[in-house]
C-alpha positions as CSV (number, residue, x, y, z in Angstrom):
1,X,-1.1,-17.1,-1.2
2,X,-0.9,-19.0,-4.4
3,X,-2.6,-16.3,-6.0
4,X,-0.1,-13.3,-4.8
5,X,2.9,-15.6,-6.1
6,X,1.2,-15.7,-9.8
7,X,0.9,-11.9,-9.7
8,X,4.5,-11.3,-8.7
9,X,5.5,-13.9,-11.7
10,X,3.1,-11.8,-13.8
11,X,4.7,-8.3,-12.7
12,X,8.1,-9.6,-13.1
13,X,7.5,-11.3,-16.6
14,X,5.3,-8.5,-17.9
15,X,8.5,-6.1,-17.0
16,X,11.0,-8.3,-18.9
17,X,8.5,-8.5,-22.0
18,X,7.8,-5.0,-22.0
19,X,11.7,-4.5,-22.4
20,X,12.2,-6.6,-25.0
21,X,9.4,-5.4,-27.1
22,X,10.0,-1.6,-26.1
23,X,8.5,1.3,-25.5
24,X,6.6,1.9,-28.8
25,X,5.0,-1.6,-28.6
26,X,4.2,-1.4,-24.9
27,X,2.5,2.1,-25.3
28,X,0.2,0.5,-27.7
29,X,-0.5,-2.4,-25.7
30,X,-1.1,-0.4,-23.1
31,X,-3.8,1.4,-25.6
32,X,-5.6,-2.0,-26.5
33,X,-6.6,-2.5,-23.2
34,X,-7.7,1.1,-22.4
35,X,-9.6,0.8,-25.4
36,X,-11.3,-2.5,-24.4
37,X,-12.3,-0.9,-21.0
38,X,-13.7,2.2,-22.7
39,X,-15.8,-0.3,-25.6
40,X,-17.1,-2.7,-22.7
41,X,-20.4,-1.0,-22.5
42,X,-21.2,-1.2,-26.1
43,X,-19.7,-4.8,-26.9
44,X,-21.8,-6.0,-23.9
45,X,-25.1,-5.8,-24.7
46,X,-23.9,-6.7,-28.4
47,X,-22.8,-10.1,-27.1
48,X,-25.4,-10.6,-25.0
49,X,-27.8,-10.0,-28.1
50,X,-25.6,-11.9,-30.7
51,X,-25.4,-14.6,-28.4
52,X,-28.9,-14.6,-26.9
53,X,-27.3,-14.5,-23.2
54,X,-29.3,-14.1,-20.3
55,X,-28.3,-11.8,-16.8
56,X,-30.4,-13.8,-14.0
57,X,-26.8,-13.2,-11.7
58,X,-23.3,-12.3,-11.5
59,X,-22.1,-15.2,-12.7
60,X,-24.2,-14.9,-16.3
61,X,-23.1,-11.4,-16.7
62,X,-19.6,-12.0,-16.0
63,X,-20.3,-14.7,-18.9
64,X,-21.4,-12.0,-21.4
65,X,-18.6,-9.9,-20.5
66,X,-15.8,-12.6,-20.8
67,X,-17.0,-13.2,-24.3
68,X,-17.0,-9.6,-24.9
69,X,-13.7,-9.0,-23.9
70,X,-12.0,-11.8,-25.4
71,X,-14.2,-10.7,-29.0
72,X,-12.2,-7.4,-28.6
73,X,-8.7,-8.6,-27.0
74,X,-8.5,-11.1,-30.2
75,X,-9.8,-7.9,-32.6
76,X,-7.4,-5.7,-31.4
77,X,-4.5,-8.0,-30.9
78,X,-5.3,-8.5,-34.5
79,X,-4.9,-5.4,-35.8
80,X,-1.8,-4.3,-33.4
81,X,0.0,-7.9,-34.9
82,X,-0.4,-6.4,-38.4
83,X,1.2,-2.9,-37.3
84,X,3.8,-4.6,-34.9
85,X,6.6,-4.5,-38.0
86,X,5.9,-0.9,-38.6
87,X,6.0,0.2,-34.4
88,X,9.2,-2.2,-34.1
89,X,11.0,1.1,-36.2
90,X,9.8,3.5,-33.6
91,X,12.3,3.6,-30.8
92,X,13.3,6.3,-28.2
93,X,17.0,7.1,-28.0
94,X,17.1,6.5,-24.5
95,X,15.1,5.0,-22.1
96,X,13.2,2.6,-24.6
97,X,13.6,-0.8,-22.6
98,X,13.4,0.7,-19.6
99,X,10.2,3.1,-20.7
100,X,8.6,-0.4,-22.1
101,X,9.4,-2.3,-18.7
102,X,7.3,0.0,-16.8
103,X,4.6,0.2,-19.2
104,X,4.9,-3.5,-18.9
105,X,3.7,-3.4,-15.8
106,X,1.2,-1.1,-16.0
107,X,-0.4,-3.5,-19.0
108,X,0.1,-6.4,-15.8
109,X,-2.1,-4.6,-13.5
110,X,-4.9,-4.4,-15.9
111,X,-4.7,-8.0,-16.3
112,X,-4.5,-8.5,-12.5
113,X,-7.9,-6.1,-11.9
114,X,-9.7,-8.9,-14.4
115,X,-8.4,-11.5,-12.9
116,X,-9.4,-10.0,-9.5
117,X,-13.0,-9.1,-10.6
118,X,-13.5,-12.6,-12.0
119,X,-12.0,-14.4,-8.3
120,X,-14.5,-11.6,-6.7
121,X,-17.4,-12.5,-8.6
122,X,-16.9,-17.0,-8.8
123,X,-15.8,-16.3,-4.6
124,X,-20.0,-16.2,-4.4
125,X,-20.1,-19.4,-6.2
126,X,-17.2,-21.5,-5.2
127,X,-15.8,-21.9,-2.0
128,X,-12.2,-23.0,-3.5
129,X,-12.1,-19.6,-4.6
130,X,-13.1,-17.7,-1.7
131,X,-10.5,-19.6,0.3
132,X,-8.1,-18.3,-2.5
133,X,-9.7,-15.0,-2.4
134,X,-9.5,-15.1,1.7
135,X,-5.9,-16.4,1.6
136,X,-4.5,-13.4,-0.4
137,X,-2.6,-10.8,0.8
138,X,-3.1,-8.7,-3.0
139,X,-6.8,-9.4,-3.5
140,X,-7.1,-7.2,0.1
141,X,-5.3,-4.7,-1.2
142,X,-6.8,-4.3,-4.5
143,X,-10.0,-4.2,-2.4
144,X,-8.4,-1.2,-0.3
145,X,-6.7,0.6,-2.9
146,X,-6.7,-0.2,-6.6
147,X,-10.7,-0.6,-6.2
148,X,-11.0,2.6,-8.4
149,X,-10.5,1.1,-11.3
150,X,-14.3,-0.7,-10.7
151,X,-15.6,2.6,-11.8
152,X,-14.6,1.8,-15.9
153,X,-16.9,-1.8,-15.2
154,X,-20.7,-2.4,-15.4
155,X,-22.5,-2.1,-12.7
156,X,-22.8,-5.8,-11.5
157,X,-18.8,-5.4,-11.1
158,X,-18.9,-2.5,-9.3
159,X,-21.7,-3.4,-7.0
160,X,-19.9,-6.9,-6.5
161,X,-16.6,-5.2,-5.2
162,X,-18.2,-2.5,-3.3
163,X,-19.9,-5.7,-1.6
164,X,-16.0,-6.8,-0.9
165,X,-14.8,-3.9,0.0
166,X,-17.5,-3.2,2.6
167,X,-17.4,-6.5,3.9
168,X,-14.0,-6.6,4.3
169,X,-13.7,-3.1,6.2
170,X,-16.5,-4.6,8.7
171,X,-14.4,-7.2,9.3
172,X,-11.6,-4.2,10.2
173,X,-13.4,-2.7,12.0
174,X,-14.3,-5.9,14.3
175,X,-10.9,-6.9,14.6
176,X,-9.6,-3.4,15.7
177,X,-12.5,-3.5,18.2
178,X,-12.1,-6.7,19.5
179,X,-7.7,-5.9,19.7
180,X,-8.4,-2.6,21.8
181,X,-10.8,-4.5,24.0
182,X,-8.9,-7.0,25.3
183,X,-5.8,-4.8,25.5
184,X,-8.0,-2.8,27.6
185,X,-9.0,-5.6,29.4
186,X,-5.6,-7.1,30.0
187,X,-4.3,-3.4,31.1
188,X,-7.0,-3.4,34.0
189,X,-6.0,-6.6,35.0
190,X,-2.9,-5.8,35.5
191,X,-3.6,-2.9,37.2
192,X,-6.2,-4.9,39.4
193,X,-2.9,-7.1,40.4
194,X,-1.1,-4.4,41.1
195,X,-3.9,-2.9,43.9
196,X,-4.2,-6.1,45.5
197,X,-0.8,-6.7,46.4
């Protein structure tokens, strides 16, 4: 529950920063993290090379890609600082706080995926995070909705929330079992009471 409250702060804060800064800043923001996403695959086996990581589980690999992504985060945030005085002249006539709001949010739901995959992948390892990861309502529907965006991740990522996903749509399909049984249990009860009297 905790959890879902820090992503609604996130949403709502990432909306109010995205209208302050504007569209033009937001779009590029935007960029930098479809760009990390899309150099993932190449930075990873950099990092694990540079920093002579090993991938014995989940938990190492999600190592070597924390690093990665935080080596490109800081590298483009770098170079998006040093353009930021130039982009703060771009502006839309209309629409540009409202335009950078959305894409605001938009920016908050990659953040929210990461911080999903990460809670996903430490769940195996810690049980304070599964009971975080059990308690919230948005980490089941990531699992049932937004998991699409696992596709862009390495396999260890994908095959961890696939894991999730299947897991948690047995547990569905137990519970929707389970409901109609006993409502058809409790229906020929009551039928049964009404034959006997």
């Amino acid at each position: 529950m905790i959890l879902d409250v820090g992503f609604v702060v996130l949403l709502i804060l990432s909306f109010l920063l995205g209208r302050k800064r504007g569209f033009t800043l937001e779009f590029f923001g935007v960029f930098k993290y479809l760009l990390i996403i899309y150099m993932m695959k190449s930075t990873y086996g950099a990092v694990k090379i540079i920093f002579k990581l090993s991938e014995k589980d989940s938990r190492d690999q999600l190592k070597i890609y924390v690093i990665a992504f935080v080596l490109l985060y800081i590298s483009f945030s770098v170079l998006l600082k040093l353009s930021s005085k130039f982009l703060k002249t771009i502006k839309l006539k209309k629409g540009d706080e409202f335009i950078g709001g959305i894409l605001g949010i938009i920016k908050a739901t990659f953040i929210i995926f990461i911080i999903y995959i990460i809670i996903l992948i430490g769940s195996s390892h810690s049980k304070r995070l599964q009971d975080i990861r059990n308690q919230s309502f948005a980490v089941k529907g990531i699992t049932e909705y937004i998991y699409v965006y696992s596709d862009v991740f390495p396999d260890f990522i994908k095959n961890d929330v696939n894991k999730y996903r299947k897991k948690r749509r047995e547990e569905k399909l137990k519970k929707n079992i389970l409901n109609e049984l006993s409502k058809n249990n409790l229906n020929e009860g009551t039928k049964n009471n009404e034959n006997n009297r």
